[in-house]
LUMPAMAR-374447 format. One record per residue: residue number from 1; residue in one letter; x, y, z of N, C-alpha, C, O, CB in turn. Coordinates in steps of 0.001 Angstrom, whole numbers, plus 500000, padded with zeros to 6 digits. Each point is the difference from the previous one (the first is absolute). Glycine has a CB too. Example, Ala and Ser with C-alpha at 12.3 -4.5 7.8 and 13.67 -1.06 7.14 Angstrom:
# residues 2
PT  resi  resn    n_px    n_py    n_pz   ca_px   ca_py   ca_pz    c_px    c_py    c_pz    o_px    o_py    o_pz   cb_px   cb_py   cb_pz
PT     1     A  513190  494310  507800  499110  501190  500000  500900  501200  500000  501036  499981  500665  497072  498846  500581
PT     2     S  501542  502223  498034  500820  501190  500060  499230  501090  500730  500509  501108  500169  500675  498264  497686
END
This chain:
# residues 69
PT  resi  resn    n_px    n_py    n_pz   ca_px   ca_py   ca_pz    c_px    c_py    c_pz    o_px    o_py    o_pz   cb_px   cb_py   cb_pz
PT     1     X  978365  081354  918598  500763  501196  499749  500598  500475  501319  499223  499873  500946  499300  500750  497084
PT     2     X  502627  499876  502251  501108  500301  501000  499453  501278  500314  499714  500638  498987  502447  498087  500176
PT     3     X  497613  501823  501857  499875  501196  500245  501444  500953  499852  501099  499463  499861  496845  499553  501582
PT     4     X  501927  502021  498595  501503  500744  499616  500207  501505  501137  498941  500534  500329  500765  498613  496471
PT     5     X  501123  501248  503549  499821  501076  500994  500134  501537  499149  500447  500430  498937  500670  497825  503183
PT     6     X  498432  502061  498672  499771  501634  499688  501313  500899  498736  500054  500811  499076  498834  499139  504063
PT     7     X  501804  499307  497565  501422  501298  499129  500367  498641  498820  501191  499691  500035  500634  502348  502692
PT     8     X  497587  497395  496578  500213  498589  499000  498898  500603  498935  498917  500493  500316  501676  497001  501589
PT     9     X  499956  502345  496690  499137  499988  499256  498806  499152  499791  500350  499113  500778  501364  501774  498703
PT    10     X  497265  498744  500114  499042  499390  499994  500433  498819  498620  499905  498778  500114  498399  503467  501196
PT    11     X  502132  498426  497531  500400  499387  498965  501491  499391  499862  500048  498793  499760  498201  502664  499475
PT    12     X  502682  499075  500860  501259  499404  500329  500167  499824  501255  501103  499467  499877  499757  501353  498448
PT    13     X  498920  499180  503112  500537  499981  500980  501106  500867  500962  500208  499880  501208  498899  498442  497582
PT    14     X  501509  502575  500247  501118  500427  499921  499489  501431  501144  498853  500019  500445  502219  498741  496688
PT    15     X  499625  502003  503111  499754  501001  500980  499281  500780  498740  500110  499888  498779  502039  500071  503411
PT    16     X  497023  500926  498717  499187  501351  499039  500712  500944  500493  499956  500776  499046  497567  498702  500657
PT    17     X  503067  501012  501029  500611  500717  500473  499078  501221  500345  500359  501175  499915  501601  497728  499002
PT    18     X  496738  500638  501504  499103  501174  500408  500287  501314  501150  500110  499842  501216  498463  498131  498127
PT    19     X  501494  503047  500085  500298  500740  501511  498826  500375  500290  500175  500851  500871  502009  500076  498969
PT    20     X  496167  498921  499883  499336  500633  500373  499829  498525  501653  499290  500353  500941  499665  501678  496091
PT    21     X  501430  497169  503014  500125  498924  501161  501007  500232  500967  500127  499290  500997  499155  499131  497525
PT    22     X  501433  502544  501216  501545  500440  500563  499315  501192  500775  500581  500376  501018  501543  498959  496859
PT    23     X  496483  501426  501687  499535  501205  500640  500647  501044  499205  499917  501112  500521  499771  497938  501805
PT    24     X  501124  500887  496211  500740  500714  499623  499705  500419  498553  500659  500322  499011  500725  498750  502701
PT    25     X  497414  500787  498593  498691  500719  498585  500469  500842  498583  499541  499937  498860  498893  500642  503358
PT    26     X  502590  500171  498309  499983  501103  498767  501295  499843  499487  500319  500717  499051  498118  501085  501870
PT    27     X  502778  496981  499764  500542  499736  498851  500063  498790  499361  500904  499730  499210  500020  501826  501494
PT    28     X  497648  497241  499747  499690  498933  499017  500119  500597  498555  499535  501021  499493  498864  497782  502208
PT    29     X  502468  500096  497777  499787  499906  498876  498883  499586  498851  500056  499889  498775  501752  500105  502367
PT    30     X  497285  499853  499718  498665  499381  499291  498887  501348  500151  498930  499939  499395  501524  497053  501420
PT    31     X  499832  504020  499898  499320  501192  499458  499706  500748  498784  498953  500535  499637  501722  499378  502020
PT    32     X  501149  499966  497465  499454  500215  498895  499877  498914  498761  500035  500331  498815  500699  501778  502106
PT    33     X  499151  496868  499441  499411  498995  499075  498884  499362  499695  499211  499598  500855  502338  500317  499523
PT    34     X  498306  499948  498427  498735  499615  499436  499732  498325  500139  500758  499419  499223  499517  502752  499068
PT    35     X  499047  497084  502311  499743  498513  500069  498965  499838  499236  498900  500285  500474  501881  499275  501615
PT    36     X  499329  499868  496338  499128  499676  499135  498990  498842  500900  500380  499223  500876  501434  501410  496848
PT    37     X  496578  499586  501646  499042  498906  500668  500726  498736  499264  499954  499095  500833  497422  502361  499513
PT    38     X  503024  498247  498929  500552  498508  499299  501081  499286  501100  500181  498871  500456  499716  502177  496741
PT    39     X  500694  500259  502948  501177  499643  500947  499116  499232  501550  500042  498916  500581  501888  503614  498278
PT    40     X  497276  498865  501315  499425  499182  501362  499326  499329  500214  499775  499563  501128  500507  501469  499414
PT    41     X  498843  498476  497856  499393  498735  500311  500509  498597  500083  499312  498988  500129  499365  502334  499049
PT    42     X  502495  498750  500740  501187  499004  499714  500040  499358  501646  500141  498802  500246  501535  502767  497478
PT    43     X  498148  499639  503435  500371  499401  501543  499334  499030  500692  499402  500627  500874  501205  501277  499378
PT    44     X  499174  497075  499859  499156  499423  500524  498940  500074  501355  500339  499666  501135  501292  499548  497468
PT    45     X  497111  501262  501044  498719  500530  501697  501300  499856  501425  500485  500659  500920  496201  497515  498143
PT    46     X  503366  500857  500468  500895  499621  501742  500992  500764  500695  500124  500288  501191  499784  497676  498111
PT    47     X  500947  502364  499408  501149  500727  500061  499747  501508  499847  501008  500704  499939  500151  497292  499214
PT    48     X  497887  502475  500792  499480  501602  499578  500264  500529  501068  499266  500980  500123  498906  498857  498399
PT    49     X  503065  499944  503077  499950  500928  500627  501511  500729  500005  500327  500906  500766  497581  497945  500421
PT    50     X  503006  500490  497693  500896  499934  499897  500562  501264  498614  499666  499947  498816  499849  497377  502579
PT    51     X  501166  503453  499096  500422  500676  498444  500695  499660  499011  501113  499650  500394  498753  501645  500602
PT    52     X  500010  498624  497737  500312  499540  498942  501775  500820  500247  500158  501082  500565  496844  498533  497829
PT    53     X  503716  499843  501235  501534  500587  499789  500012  500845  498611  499432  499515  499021  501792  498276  502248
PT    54     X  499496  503615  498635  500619  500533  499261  500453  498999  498459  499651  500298  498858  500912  501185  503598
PT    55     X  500261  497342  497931  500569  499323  499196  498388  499828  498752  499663  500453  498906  502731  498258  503252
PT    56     X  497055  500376  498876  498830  499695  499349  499351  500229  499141  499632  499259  499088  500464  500554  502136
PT    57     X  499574  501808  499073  499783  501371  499479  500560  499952  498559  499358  499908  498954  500820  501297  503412
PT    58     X  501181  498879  497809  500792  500838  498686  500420  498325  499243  500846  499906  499110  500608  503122  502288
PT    59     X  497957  496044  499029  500163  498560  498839  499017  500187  499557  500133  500542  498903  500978  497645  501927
PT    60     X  497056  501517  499658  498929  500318  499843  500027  501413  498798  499108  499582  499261  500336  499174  503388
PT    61     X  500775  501924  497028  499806  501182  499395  501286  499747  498567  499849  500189  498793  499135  501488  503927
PT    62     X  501873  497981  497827  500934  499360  498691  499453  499234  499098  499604  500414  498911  502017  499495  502355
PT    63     X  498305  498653  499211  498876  499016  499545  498909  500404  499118  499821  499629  498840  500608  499478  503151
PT    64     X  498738  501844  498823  498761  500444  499204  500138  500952  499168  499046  500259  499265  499812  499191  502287
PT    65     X  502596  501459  498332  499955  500663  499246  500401  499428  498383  499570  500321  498893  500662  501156  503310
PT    66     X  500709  497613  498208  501306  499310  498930  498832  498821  499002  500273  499548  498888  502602  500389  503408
PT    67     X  495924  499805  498441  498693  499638  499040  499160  500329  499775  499117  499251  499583  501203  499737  500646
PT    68     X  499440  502884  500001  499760  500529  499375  500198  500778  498631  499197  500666  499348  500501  498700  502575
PT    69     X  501780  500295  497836  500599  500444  498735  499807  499127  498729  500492  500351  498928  501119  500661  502567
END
């Protein structure tokens, strides 16, 4: 498994666009979002230092909602 850097999602790769890594805490967008445990058990140990992306987020929650119906 590839290690991945800090501002990379863990699951897609793609930027997370974290600002709490920017030092810029209160207008991350991941303050007010909810990261289901399904979602985060999905990241692989290795990659757990990495934030999951927004995108991720709002596919993850689509997905689970659209089979929940």
């Amino acid at each position: 498994m590839t290690a991945i850097h800090q501002h990379q999602c863990p699951l897609c790769s793609g930027p997370n666009d974290c600002g709490n890594l920017n030092n810029n805490e209160t207008s991350c967008w991941c303050r007010t979002e909810v990261f289901p445990d399904g979602l985060l058990q999905k990241v692989p140990q290795a990659l757990k230092q990495g934030c999951v992306c927004q995108r991720c987020v709002l596919e993850y929650n689509k997905v689970t909602q659209d089979h929940s119906k």
